[in-house]
N, C-alpha and C positions, 0 to 999 in steps of 0.2 A: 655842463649839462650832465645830468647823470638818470640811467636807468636800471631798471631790476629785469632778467632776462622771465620772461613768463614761465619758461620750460623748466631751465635749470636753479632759478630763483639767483642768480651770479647777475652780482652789480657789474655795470661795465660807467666808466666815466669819458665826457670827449673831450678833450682838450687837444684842439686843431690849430692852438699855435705850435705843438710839439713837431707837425707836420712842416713845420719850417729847417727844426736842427740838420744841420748838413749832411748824418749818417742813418736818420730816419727813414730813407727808400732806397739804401745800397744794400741789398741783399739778392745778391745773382750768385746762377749757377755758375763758377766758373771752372769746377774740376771735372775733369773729364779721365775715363779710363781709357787706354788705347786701344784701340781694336783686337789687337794681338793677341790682350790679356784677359777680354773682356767674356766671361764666362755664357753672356746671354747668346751670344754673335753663333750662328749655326757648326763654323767652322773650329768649335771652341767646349762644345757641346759636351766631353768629355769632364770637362769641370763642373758638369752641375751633376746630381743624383738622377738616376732614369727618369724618362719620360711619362708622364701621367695620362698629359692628353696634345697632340697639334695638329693644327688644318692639316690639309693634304700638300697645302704650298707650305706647309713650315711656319704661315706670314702670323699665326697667334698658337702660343705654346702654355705647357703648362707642366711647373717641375716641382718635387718639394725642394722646399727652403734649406738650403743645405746648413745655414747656423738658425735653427727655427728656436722660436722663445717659449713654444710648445710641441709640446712632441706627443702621439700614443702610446702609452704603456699601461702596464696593469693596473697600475692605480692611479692614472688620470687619464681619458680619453682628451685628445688633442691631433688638431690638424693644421699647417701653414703651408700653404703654396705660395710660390710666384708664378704668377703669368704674366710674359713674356710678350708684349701686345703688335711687337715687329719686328722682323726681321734686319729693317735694318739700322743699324748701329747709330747712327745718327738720328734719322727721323724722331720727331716731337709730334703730340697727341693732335696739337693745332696742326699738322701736316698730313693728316691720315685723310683717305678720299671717306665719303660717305657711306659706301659699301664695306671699305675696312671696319670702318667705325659697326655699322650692322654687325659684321662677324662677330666684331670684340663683343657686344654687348648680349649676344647670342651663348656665347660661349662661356662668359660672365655668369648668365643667367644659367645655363646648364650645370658648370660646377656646385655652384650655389644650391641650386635644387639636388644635387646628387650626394654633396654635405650635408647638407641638410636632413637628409633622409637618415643618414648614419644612425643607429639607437643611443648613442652615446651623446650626439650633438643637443644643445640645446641652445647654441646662439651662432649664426653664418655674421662674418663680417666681412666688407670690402673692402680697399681702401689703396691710394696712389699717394707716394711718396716721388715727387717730382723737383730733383735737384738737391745737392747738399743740405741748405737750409732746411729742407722738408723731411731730411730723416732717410736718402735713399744714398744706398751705401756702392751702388752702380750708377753709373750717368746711363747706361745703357734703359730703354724706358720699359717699363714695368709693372704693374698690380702687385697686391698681397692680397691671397684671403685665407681666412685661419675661421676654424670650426673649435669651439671649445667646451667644455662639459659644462661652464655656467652661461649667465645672464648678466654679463655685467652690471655694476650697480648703475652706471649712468641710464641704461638701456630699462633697471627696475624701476628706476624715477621718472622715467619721460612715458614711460607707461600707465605708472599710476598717477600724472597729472593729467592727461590726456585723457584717461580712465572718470576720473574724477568730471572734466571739464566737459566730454560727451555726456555723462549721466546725468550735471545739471542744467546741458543748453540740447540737448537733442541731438546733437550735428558735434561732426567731428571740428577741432580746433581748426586747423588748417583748411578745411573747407568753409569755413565760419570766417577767413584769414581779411581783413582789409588793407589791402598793399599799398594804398595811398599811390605816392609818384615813386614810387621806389622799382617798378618792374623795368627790367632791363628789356628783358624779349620776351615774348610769346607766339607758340602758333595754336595749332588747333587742340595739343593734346596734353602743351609745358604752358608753363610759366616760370621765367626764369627774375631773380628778382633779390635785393638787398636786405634782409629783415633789420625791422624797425627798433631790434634792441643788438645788432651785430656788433659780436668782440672783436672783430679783425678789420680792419681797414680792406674796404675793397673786397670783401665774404659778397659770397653771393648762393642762393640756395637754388638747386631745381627742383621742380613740384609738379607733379602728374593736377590735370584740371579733373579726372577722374578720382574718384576714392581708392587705392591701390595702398595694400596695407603693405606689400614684400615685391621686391623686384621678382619673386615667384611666380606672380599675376599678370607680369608683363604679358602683354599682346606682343606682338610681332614688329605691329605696328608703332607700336608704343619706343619698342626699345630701337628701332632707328630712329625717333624724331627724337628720343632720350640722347640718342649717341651725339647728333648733328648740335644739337642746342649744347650738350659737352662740351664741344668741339668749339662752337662759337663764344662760348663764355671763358676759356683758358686762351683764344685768338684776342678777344679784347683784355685780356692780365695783361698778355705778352705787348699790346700798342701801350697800353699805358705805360709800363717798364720792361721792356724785353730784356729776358732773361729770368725774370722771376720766378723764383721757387714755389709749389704750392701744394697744399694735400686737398686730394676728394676723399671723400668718407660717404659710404652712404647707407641710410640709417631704415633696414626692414625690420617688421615684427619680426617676434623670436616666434620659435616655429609652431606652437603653442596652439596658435591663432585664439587663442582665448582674448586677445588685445586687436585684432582686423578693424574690427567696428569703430574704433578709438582712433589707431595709429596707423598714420599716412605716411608714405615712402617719400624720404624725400633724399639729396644729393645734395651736400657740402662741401663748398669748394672755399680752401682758406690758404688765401696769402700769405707767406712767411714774411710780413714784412716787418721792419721792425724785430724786438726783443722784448722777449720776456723776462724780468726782473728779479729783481728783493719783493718790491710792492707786489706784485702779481702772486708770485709764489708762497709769500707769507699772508696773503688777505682770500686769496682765490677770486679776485677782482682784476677786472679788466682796463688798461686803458686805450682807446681807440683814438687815433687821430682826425678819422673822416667821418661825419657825420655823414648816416645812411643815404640820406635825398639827394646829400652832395653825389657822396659816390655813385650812386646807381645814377644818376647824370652827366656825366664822366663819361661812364661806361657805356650807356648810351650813346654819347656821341663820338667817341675813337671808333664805334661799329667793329665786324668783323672780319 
């Protein structure tokens, strides 16, 4: 089976007998830093660049990036932080109380707007690198968000499709979205759910029921039932293969707000499982091993 992704126009193909080969679902976190060493751990605190911003308990931080892949200078405005989402060295995102989860996503949203604001800024990005596989070069757990002087081009494309798609249906794409059997959860203010052209095995998307173009907009309310449904969708990764590695990315308008009316916030959560290729690399095509209805059925039922 093969489809064409609506956003990015990226083929993705399933072929779910690959989902058989013996090394298709081993990808765990298995390296861990030792506490001693570990630059995020409070007693350790020395190793990172001063302090930006932390609760009062310490329990969510926030430091620049000590090897950042952008930096402010005179001829490019740039920002990268890590935020530091616990204190303690161990704990995982699936282990945070619900109140923690509040904080983080509080504080998420503050930086965010506070970059944002910057003259220089024209695009906030978020994003969690969780485990080797997914790109995080601490096991200690953690954010990034970087501020940078453009727009990414994926970010210029999914605006001008979306741009495109509101001005010939009236209504934003995503709220126009028919999920079929693919939602995994919902409550009163997410929907949490598998999209119908997903490149990843086991991707799953959060989606405000509201039009919310920037986690900027967040309600109060919004960003704890954002956190908790987080929280339950990376708790069913971990039943289906604990230990897996995974990035959230999550995708607001740029600050512009010239694209609000078009473009809906939504959260990307992608399993590292599996590899990516020769084919992949060379075609910009995807192959998935789980069909969408399968997975979000799955995931559905391991629960939280």
């Amino acid at each position: 089976m093969m489809k064409r992704c609506f956003l990015t126009g990226e083929y993705v193909f399933y072929a779910t007998d690959r989902a058989k080969r013996p090394h298709s679902f081993k990808k765990f976190d298995v390296r861990t830093t030792p506490k001693q060493f570990c630059p995020f751990c409070l007693e350790n605190a020395h190793m990172t660049p001063p302090l930006i911003y932390a609760e009062d308990d310490n329990s969510v931080r926030i430091v620049p990036n000590k090897y950042p892949f952008l930096a402010n200078t005179a001829e490019h405005y740039g920002v990268h932080d890590v935020l530091i989402d616990t204190a303690d060295h161990e704990e995982r995102l699936s282990q945070f109380s619900d109140d923690h989860l509040h904080k983080l996503m509080r504080v998420i949203k503050q930086r965010f707007i506070q970059l944002e604001s910057d003259e220089g800024s024209q695009f906030v990005q978020v994003f969690k690198n969780q485990g080797r596989d997914a790109g995080a070069s601490q096991s200690h757990s953690h954010w990034q968000i970087t501020s940078m002087c453009v727009v990414p081009l994926k970010m210029e494309h999914l605006c001008e499709v979306l741009g495109k798609y509101h001005k010939e249906h009236g209504v934003c794409y995503y709220c126009n979205l028919d999920f079929g059997t693919r939602i995994i959860e919902e409550s009163d203010l997410f929907r949490v759910y598998m999209p119908a052209d997903a490149k990843f095995a086991y991707e799953m998307d959060i989606l405000p029921k509201r039009h919310i173009a920037s986690i900027r907009d967040f309600t109060d309310e919004e960003l704890r039932d954002f956190g908790i449904l987080l929280k339950h969708s990376v708790t069913r990764l971990n039943k289906v293969y604990d230990g897996l590695c995974y990035n959230v990315c999550f995708y607001s308008a740029p600050k512009s707000r010239e694209f609000d009316d078009c473009f809906h916030f939504y959260a990307q959560i992608i399993p590292r499982i599996g590899h990516m290729a020769g084919f992949e690399f060379s075609t910009g095509c995807y192959i998935n091993s789980i069909l969408p209805e399968e997975g979000a059925k799955k995931l559905r039922e391991v629960g939280y």
